[in-house]
N, C-alpha and C positions, 0 to 999 in steps of 0.2 A: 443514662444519658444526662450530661451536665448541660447548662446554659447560662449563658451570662446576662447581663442588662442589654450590654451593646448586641447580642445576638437577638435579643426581640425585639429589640428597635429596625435593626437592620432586617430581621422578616415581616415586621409591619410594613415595611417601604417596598419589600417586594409583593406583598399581596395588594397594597396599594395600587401596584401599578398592573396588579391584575383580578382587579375589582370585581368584576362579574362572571370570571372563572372563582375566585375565591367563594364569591355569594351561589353558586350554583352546587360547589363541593361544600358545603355547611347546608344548606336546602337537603343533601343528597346524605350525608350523615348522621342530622339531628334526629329523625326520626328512629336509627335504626336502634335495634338492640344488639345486647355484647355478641348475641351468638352469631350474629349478620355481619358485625365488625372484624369478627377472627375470620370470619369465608371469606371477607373481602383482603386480611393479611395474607390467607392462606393458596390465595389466585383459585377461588370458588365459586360458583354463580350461585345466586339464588333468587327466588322469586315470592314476594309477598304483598299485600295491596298498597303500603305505605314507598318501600322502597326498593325496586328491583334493581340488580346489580347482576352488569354481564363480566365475567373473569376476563382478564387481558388473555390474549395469544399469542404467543412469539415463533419466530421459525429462525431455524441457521439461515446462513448468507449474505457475506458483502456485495459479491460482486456477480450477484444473481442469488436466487432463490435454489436454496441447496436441496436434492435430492426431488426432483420435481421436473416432471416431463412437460416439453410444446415452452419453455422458458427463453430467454434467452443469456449465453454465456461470454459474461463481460469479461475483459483484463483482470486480471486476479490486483490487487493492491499493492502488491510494486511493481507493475508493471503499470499503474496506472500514474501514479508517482514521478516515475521516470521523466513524465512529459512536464514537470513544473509548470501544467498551463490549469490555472483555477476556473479557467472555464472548460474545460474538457473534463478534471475531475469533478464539478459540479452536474455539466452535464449526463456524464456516465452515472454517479448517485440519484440525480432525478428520473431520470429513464429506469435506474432498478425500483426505484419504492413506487414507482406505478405499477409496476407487476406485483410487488407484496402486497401494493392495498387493493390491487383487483381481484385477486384472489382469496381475498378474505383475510390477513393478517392485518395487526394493530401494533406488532411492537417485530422489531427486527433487530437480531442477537449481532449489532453490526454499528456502526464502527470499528475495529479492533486499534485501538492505539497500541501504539509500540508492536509486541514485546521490546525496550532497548536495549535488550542485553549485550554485554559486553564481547561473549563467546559466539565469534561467527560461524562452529558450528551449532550451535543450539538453537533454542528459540524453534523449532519444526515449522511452526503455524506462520511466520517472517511472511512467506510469500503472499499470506491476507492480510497483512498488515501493510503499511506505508512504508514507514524508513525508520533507521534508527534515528536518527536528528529529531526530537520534542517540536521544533517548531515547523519543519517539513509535514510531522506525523501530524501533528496537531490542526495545522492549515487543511490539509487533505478530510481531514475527519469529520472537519465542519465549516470548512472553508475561513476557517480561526482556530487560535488555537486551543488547548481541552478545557480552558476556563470561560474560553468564548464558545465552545461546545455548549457547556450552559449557559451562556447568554447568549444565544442565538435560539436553544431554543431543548436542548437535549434536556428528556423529560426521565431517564428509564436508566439505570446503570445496574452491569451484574459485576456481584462481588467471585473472586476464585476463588482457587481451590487450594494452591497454598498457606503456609502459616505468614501474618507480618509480626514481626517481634514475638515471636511462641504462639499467638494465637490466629486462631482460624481469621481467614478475612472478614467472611460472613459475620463473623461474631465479634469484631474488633470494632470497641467503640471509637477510638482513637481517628482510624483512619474514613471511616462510615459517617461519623456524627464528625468528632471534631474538624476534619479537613474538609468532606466533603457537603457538609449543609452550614456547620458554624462559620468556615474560611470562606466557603465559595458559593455560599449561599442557595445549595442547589435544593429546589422544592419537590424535585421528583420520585418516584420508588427506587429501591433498589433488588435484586431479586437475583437468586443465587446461581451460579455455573454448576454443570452437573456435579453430583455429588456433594457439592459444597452444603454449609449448614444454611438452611432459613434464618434469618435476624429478622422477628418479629417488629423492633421498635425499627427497622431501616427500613421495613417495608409498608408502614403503619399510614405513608404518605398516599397510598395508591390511588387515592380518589380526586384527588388535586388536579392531576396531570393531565386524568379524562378530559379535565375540563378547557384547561390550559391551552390544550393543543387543539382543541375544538371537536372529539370524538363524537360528541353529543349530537352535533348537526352534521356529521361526516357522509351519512349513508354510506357506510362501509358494505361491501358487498357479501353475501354468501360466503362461508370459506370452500376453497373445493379440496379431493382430494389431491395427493400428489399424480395420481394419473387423468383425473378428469379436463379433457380439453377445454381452454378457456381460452382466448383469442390477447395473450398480454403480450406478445413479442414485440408489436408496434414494427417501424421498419427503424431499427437499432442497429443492423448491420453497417453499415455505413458507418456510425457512430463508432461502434467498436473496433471497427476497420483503421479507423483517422487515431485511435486512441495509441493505438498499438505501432503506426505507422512513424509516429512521434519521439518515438521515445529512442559508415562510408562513400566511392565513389559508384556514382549510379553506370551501369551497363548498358551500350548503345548498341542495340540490338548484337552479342557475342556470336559468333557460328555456331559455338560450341559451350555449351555448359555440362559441366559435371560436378555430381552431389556427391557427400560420402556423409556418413553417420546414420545411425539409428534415429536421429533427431530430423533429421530430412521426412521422417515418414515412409510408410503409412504407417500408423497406426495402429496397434493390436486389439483387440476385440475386449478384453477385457477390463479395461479402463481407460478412460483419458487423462486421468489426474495422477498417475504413476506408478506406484509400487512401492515397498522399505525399501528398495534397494538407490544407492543414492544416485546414479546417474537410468535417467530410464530408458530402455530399448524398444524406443516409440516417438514419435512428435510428442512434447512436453507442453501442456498448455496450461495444467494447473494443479495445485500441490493438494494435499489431500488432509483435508479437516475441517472442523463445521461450517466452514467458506468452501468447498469446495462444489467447484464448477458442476451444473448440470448443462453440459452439451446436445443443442437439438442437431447437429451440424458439425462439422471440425474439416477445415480446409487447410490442409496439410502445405509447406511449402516446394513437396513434389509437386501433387494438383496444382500449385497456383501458376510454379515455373515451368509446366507442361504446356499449360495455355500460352503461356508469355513464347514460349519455343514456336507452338503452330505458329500463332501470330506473325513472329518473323522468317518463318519458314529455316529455321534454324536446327540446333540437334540438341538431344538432353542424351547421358550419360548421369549412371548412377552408380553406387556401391554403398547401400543404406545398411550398415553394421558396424559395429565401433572397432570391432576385430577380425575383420575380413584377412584372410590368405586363399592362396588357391587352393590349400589342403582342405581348408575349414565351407571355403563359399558364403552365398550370402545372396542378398535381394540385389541381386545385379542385372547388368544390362550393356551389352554390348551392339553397335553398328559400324559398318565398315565395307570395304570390295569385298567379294568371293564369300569364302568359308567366315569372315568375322575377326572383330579382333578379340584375344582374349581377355578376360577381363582381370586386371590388376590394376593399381596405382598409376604406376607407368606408363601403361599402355593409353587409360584413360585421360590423365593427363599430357601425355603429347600431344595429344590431339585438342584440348579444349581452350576455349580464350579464356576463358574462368575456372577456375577451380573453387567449389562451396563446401569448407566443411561445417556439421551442424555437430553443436555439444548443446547439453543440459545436465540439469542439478536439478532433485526431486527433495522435496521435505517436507514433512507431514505434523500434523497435530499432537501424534504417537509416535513419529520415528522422526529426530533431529538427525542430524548429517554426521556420517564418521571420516567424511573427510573434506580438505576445500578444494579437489580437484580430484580429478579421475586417470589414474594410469594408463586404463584404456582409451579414453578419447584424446589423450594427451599425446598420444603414441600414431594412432591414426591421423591427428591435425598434421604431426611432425613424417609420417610416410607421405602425405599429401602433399605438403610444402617443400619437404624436399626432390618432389617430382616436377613441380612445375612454380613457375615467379611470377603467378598471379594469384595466391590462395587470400581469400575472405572466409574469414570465420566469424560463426552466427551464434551470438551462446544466449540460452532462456535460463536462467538460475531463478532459485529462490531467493538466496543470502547470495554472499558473494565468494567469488570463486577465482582462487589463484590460476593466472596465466602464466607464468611464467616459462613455462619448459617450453611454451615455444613463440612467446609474444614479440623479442626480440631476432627471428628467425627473417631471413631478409626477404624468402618470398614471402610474406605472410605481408600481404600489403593493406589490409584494412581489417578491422573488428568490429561485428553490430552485436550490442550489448544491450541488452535488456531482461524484463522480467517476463512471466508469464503470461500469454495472451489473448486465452481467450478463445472463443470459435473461429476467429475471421485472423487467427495467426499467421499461417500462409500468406495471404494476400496482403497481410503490413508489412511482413519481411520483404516480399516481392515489386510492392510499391517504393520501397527505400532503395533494394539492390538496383533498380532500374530510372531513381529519381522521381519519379511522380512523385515524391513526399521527399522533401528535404529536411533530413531527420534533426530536431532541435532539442532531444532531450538529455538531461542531466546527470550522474548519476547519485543514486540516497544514499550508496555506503563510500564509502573507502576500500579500493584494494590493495592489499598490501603485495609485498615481491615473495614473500616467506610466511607463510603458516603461523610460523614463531613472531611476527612481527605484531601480531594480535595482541591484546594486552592479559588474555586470559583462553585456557581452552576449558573442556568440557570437564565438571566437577560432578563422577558419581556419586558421592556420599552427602549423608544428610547433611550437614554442617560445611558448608564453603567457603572460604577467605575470600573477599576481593580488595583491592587492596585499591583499585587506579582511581576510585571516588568520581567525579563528576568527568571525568577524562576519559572518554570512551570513543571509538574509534577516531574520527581525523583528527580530533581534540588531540586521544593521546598520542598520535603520530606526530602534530606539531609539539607537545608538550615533551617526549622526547628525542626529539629530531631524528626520528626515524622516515626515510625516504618512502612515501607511497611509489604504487604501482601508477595506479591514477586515484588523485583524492576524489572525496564526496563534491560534487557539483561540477564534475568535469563532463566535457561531454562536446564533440564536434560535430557540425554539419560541411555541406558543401559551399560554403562561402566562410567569408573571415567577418572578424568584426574586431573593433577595439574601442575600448572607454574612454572617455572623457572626465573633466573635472566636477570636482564633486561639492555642491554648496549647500548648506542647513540654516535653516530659519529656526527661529524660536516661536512658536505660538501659543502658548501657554504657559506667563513667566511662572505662574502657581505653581505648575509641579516642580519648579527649582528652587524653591522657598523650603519642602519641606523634605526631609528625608525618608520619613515614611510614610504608606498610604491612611489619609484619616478619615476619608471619606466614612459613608452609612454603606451595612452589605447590601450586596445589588445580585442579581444574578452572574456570577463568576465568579464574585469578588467583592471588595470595595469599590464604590462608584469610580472614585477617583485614577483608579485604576487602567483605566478604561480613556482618561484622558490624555491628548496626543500631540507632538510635535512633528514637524514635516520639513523631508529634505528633498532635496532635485539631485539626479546623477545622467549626464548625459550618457547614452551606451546603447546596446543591441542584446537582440534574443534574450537571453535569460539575464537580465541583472539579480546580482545577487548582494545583499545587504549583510554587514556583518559586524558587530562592532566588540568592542574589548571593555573589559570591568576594570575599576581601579586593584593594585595589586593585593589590597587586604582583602578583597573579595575571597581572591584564592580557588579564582573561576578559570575556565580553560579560555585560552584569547586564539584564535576570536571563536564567536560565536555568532550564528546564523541567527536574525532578526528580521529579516525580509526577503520576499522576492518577487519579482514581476515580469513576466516574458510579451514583447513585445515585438509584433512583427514588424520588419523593415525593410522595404525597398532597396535595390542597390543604389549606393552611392550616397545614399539617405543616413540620414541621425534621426535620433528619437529621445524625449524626453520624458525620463522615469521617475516617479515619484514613490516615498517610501512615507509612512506615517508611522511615528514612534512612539507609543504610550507609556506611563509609567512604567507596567511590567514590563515593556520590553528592553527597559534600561533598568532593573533590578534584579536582584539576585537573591534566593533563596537562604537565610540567615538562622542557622536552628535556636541559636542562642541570645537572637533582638528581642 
């Protein structure tokens, strides 16, 4: 591990500013000996009279405490996403890490940034992560983005399982040492994904962090086990409920509603998180990998549109099978005079004011997706829609997922799009179909019309070309003027809105003085880094900030810099404000 002058100056300034976590971690190491120093590298406890040391704990789970009973099971992370409101993803985040530290954990294998891969089928684990967009992903992860991750406050990073440049992550000084404590000054440990190698000197920090983050006066509780009842659920249903509700035209009391898909529910007994197979024949709540959901609960959107039926003394109709015929059968349900009606398409649909059909997309840690749509659900939307001219289609994906066979079909009159969500799935969907929530969310990827519009698909072999550099989904769809389906941040409710004009102040002529950041390192970064200018954009619901690099950048224009969702009144304006730091007007330069 190299260091320079500038890098100990700039770690003198950060332990500066954290004086009595520093003096606590030198109290807590001077004493020990070498064989006490490797148990504390090696995440070991030990006990002796000068200096006891208790090992960190960590557990899987974003979006709840994975494999773990009496929990409770949040929006999986893009479905959380979806709602661009940083008070509901902040929300949803503090409500899970009360449950991790009541139950005795100290470190949680969570944020997942990214994966950004390029390949909309890969990436498996997409549906625990955010979005591809860096600075979507990165807002969400820490409510700033991964350099304000450390500077806010991220103490803990695991290195994978991959090679960077031929070698192991774990073992790669370059990107361990040089980028991640030299560039962005982070003080924290680092500790390895399964499998992956241990890097002694990247883990060498671990005793800092305790400090940092205040573990020492924490009263961390007991850990229990995964089956021992501990009372951490709190009343978070609501919360989950509102997350998932967020993210068409509402139904006024219909006579007649009827469901079609496997996605409608119920549910199959042997998981809630899916299957390899990519579309699953089940209500779809969440993808299955070290985030993946433990469900106390799961309220299906048959359950929740069953009540909403009594309610209005109305009628539900169903056909929950992706490939329903009358040869074949299926979880059906017919009412009618006399002997009944029988049940098909047709028959269902004459009769209904709605027609709902439900699709999903499953993708896993171990199994990335072999396709971006399903023939079968694709086929039953299209037997639905050509029965009846009111069809709403409900789709939960992980990644995203081509519509196309039947998006421009004329009855298909509305689409709820989102991610995965969670326990209280049912009743968001059912809150939105019926308008108690007027849905305001965005969406994180790009979909394209064609498969092939992608910029890259799925590369078996050790060695993979990519070729499209910093241009990765809407990027490269504007960089080659390829027509999306709907771009990344598109996204309608039941009212309109439109923008207003847009004016920027300067407040800080200093950062236009110099070209690069000169500041001392700080936690993220250089100080200066961090220093900010601020514009006004009059507008509604979600504004979105975006701006463009001069052309020797050789950056994809535009690019996403901000965003702020803001509730509004009808008839009403709202004034949105954006602050723009150095880095968020810089660009990435291997060769400055």
């Amino acid at each position: 591990m190299h260091t320079s002058k500038v890098d100990i100056v700039g770690y003198l300034h950060i332990f500066m500013q954290s004086a009595e976590a520093c003096a606590k971690a030198k109290a807590c190491v001077t004493p020990l000996n070498t064989i006490q120093k490797i148990a504390i590298v090696m995440a070991s406890s030990f006990t002796s009279d000068n200096a006891p040391w208790t090992a960190y704990t960590n557990t899987d789970g974003v979006s709840g405490l994975n494999f773990y009973m009496y929990v409770s099971a949040f929006p999986k992370g893009n479905a959380n996403t979806v709602t661009w409101n940083r008070d509901l993803i902040t929300a949803q985040f503090e409500a899970a890490s009360k449950a991790y530290f009541a139950t005795g954990w100290d470190v949680v294998d969570g944020a997942l940034l990214g994966p950004l891969g390029c390949v909309p089928e890969g990436i498996g684990r997409q549906n625990g992560a955010f979005s591809l967009d860096p600075l979507l992903s990165d807002v969400a992860a820490s409510t700033g983005p991964w350099w304000d991750a450390i500077n806010v406050g991220c103490m803990a990073v695991m290195c994978a399982m991959p090679l960077v440049n031929d070698t192991h992550s774990c073992e790669n000084n370059q990107p361990l040492s040089g980028k991640l404590k030299e560039e962005l000054g982070f003080p924290g440990f680092v500790y390895p994904n399964e499998s992956a190698q241990f890097s002694s000197y990247a883990s060498a920090n671990a005793v800092l962090p305790y400090y940092l983050v205040g573990l020492d006066t924490s009263d961390l509780p007991e850990q229990t086990d995964y089956n021992t009842y501990r009372n951490v659920r709190g009343n978070y249903s609501s919360l989950i409920r509102q997350i998932g509700g967020e993210g068409g035209l509402p139904l006024n009391k219909p006579h007649c509603v009827s469901l079609y898909g496997s996605h409608a529910g119920p549910n199959f007994a042997w998981s809630v998180a899916g299957t390899t197979a990519d579309a699953f024949e089940g209500h779809l709540v969440s993808g299955g990998e070290s985030s993946e959901l433990s469900c106390p609960c799961l309220v299906t959107p048959f359950q929740s549109l069953t009540q909403r039926t009594i309610k209005d003394d109305s009628m539900i109709w169903w056909i929950m099978n992706n490939t329903y015929s009358s040869s074949i059968g299926g979880q059906t349900f017919g009412m009618g005079g006399g002997t009944g009606v029988s049940p098909s398409y047709a028959n269902y649909a004459s009769a209904s004011a709605v027609c709902l059909a439900f699709i999903n997309s499953w993708s896993g840690e171990d199994a990335d997706r072999s396709e971006l749509s399903s023939d079968a659900q694709d086929e039953m939307v299209l037997s639905v829609a050509d029965n009846y001219n009111n069809t709403i289609v409900v789709v939960n994906v992980s990644r995203p997922r081509v519509l196309d066979a039947w998006i421009e079909h004329e009855n298909v009159t509305a689409v709820i799009y989102s991610g995965l969500l969670g326990q209280e799935s049912g009743n968001a969907t059912a809150d939105v179909l019926y308008g108690d929530v007027n849905p305001s969310g965005k969406l994180i990827h790009t979909i394209a019309k064609n498969a092939s519009d992608y910029p890259a698909s799925v590369c078996s072999t050790t060695d993979c070309t990519l070729s499209e550099g910093a241009y990765i989904y809407y990027q490269w769809f504007d960089k080659e003027d390829i027509e999306p389906r709907y771009t990344f941040g598109h996204g309608l409710s039941y009212t309109t809105s439109s923008h207003g004009s847009v004016t920027t102040t300067i407040t800080n002529s200093y950062i236009l003085a110099s070209k690069y950041a000169t500041g001392q390192l700080g936690l993220g970064g250089q100080v200066d880094l961090f220093d900010e200018n601020t514009g006004f954009l009059d507008g509604a619901e979600v504004a979105q900030l975006y701006v463009s690099n001069p052309e020797e950048a050789s950056q994809p224009v535009p690019i996403l810099r901000g965003f702020e969702k803001v509730n509004i009144t009808a008839g009403s304006t709202s004034a949105v404000s954006f602050s723009l730091r150095r880095r968020d007007v810089s660009y990435w330069d291997v060769s400055a």
